[in-house]
C-alpha positions as a Python dict, from the first residue, in 0.01 Angstrom:
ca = {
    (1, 'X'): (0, 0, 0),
    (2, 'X'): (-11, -148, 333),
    (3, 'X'): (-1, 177, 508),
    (4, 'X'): (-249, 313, 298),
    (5, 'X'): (-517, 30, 371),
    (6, 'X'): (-469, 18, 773),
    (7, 'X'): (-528, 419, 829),
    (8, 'X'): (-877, 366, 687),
    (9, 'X'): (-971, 68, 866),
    (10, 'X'): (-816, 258, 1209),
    (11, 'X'): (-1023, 584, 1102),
    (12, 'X'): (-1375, 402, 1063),
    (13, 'X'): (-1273, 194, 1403),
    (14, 'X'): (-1198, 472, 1615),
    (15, 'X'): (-1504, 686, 1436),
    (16, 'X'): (-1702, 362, 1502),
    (17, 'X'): (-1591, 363, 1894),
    (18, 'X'): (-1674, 707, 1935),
    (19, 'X'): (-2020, 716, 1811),
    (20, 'X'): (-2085, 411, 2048),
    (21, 'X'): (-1936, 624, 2310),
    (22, 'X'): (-2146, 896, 2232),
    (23, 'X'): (-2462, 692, 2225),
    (24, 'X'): (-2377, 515, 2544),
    (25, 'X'): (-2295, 868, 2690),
    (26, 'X'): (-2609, 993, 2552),
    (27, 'X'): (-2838, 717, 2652),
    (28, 'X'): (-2706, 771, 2988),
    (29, 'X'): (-2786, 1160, 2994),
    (30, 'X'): (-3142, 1088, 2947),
    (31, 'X'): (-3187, 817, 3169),
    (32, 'X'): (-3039, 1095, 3459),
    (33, 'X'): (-3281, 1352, 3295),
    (34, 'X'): (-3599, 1154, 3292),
    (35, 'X'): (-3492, 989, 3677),
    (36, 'X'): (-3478, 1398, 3790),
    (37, 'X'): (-3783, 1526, 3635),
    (38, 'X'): (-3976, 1179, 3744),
    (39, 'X'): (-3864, 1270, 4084),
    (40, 'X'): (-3972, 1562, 4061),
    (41, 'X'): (-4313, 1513, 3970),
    (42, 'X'): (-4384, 1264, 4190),
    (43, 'X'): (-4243, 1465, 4448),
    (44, 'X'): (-4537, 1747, 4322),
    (45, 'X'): (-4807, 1428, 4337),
    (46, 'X'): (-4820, 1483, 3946),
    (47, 'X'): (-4862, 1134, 3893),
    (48, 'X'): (-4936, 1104, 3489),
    (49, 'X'): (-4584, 1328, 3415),
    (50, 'X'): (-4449, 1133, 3720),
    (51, 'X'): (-4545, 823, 3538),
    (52, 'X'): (-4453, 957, 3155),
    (53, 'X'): (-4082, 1004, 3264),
    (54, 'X'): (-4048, 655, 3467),
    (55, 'X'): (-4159, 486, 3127),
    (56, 'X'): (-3910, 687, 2931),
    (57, 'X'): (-3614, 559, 3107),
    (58, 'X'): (-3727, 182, 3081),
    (59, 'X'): (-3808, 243, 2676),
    (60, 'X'): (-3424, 363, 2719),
    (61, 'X'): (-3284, 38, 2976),
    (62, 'X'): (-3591, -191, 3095),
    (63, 'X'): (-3333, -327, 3349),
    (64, 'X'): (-3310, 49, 3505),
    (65, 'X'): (-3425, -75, 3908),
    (66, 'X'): (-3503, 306, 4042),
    (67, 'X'): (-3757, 366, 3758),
    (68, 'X'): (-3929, 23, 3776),
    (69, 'X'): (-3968, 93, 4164),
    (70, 'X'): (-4083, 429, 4116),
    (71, 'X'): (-4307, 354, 3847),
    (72, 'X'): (-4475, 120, 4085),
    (73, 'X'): (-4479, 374, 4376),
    (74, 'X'): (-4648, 617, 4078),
    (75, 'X'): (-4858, 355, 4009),
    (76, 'X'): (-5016, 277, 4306),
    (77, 'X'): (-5048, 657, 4371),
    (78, 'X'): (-5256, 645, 4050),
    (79, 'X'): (-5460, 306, 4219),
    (80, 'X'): (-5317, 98, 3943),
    (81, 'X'): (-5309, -157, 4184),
    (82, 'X'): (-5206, -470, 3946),
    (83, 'X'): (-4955, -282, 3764),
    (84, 'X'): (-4811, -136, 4088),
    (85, 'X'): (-4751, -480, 4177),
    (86, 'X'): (-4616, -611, 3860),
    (87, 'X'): (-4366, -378, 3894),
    (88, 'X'): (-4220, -453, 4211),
    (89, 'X'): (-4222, -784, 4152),
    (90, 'X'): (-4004, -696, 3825),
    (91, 'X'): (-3744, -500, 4104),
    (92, 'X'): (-3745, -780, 4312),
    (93, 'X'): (-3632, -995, 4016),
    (94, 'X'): (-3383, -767, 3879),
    (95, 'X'): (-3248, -699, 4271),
    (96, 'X'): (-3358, -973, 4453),
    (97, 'X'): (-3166, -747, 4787),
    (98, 'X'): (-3444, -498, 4682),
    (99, 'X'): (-3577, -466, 5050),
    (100, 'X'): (-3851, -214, 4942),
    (101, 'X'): (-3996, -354, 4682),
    (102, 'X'): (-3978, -687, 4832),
    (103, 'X'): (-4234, -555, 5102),
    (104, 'X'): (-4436, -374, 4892),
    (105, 'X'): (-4464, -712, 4641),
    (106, 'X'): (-4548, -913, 4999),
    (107, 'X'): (-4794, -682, 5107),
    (108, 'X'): (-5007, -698, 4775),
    (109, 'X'): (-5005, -1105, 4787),
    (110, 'X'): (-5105, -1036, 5177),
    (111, 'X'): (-5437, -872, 5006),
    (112, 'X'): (-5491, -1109, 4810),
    (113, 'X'): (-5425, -1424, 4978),
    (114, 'X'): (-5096, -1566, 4783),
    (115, 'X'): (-5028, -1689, 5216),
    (116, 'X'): (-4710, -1913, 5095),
    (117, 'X'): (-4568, -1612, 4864),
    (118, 'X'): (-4607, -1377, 5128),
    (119, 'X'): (-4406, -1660, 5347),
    (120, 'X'): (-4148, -1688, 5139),
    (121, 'X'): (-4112, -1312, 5099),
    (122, 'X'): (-4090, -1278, 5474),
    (123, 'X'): (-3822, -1524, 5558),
    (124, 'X'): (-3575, -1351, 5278),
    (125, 'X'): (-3663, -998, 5513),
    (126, 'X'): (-3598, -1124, 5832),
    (127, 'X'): (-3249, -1236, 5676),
    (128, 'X'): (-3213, -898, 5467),
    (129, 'X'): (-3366, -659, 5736),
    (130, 'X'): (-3509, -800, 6017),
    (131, 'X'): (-3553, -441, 6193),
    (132, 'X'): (-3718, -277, 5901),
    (133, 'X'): (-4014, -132, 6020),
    (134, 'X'): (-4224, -300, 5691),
    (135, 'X'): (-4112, -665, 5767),
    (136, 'X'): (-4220, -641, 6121),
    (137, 'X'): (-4565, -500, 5966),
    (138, 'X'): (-4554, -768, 5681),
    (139, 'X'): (-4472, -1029, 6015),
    (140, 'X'): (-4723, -875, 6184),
    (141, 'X'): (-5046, -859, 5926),
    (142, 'X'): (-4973, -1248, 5869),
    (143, 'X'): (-4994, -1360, 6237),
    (144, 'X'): (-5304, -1155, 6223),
    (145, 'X'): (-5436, -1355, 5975),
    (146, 'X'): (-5330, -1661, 6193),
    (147, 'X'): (-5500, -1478, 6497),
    (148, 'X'): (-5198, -1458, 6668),
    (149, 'X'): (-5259, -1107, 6817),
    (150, 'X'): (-5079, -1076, 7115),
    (151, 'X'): (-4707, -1133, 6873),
    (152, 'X'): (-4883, -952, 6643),
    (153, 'X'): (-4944, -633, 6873),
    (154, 'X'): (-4563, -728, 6957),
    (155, 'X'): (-4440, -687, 6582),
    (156, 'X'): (-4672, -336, 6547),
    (157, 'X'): (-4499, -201, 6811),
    (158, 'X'): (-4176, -254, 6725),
    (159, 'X'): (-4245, -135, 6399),
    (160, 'X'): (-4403, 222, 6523),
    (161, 'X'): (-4053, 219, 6761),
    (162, 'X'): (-3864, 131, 6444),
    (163, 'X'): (-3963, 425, 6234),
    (164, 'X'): (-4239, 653, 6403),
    (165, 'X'): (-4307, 795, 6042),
    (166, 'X'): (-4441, 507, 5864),
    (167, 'X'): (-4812, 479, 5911),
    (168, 'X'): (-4847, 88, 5832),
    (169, 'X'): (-4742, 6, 6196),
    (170, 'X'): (-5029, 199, 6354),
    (171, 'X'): (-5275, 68, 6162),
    (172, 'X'): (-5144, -281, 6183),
    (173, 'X'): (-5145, -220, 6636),
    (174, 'X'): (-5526, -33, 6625),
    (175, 'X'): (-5618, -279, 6410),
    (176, 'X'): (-5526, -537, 6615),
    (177, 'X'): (-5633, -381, 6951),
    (178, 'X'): (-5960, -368, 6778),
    (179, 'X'): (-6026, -726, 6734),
    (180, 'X'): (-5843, -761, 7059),
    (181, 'X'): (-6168, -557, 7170),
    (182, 'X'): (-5958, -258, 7305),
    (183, 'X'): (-6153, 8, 7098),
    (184, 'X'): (-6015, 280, 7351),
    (185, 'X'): (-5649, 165, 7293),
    (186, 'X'): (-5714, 146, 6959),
    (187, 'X'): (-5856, 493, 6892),
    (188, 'X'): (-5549, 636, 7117),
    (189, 'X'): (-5317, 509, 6852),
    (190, 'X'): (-5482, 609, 6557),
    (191, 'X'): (-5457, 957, 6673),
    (192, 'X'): (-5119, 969, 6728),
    (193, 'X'): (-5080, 793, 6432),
    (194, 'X'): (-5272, 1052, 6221),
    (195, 'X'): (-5081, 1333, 6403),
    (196, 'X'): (-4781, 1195, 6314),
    (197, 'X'): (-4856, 1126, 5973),
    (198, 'X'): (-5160, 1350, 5868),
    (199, 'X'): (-5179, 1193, 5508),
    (200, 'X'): (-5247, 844, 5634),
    (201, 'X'): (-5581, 741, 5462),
    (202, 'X'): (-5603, 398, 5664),
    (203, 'X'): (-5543, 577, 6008),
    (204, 'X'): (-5850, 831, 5897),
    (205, 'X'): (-6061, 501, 5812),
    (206, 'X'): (-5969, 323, 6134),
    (207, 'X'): (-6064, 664, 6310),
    (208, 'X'): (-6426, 727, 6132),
    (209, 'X'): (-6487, 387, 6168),
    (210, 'X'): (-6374, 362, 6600),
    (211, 'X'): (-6645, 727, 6606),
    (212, 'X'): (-6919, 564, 6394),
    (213, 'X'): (-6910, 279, 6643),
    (214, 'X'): (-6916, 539, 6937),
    (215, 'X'): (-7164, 740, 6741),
    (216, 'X'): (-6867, 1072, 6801),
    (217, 'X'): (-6763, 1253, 6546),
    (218, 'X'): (-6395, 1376, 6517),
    (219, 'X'): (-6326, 1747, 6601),
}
């Protein structure tokens, strides 16, 4: 009688740990599914699938750190500003070591004033990466605001030498070489900054905006 009662209970256990296996397996599968085709996407600039697929895997694990951080990169492709935000701050929570996200959470309380946030922000960068081209930027756009120029031109430099590719760090020196009243040094920079990186909306701005002044008209 004995034997008969503990095969039954050792059936529905082991049935009972492979179906949680299976789900956990399963659960798993998707997440790696929607992560790939989410990639994809965004990698196509189809931001609403982009978007779709990011949401699917935090429906699945709201913890998941890739998809909140590329939801928010989707987001602010889509100019979802405030929910672009939202979600980095959510990464930076979940991975406070979240280097990334951490800029890209500083930079939005830059725009909008949060001075003390973005403060905090910066100290934990200069202790996570000091040489990161976006905390020299993020270092850089608050001594602006503190009219410190001259280390601010410093910290745009360093960030253009740092990684040549990101266009934040030539906006951030013509920017400053423009209220430095260098408007030649400034347009220099925002050329080579749009040569390097075509795309860069705020280099094209800084650009039309140097010709308007000099009544030119890019070629």
């Amino acid at each position: 009688m004995f034997m008969f009662t503990k095969a039954p209970r050792l059936l529905v256990f082991s049935l009972a740990s492979a179906a949680l296996l299976a789900a956990c397996g399963g659960a798993e599968d998707r997440i790696a599914g929607h992560l790939e085709r989410g990639r994809t996407y965004f990698t196509e600039e189809n931001w609403d699938k982009a978007r779709l697929e990011f949401m699917n895997v935090l429906q699945i694990d709201d913890k998941n750190v890739e998809a909140r951080f590329r939801l928010g990169e989707t987001l602010e492709k889509l100019k979802d500003l405030r929910g672009a935000a939202g979600s980095y701050l959510r990464v930076v929570e979940l991975d406070p070591t979240h280097v990334e996200a951490r800029i890209k959470a500083a930079q939005f309380m830059l725009i909008s004033g949060q001075m003390e946030e973005v403060k905090t922000h910066l100290a934990e960068l200069e202790r996570l990466a000091p040489e990161h081209a976006g905390t020299l930027v993020l270092r850089g756009s608050l001594r602006v605001s503190e009219r410190n120029f001259d280390a601010a031109l410093a910290d745009a430099t360093a960030a253009i030498a740092a990684d040549p590719k990101e266009s934040n760090g030539y906006a951030l020196k013509a920017s400053v070489l423009m209220a430095k009243g260098d408007k030649d040094g400034a347009l220099a920079i925002a050329k080579t900054g749009v040569e390097m990186i075509p795309k860069a909306g705020s280099l094209w701005i800084i650009l039309a905006t140097l010709h308007a002044e000099r009544n030119e008209v890019e070629e």
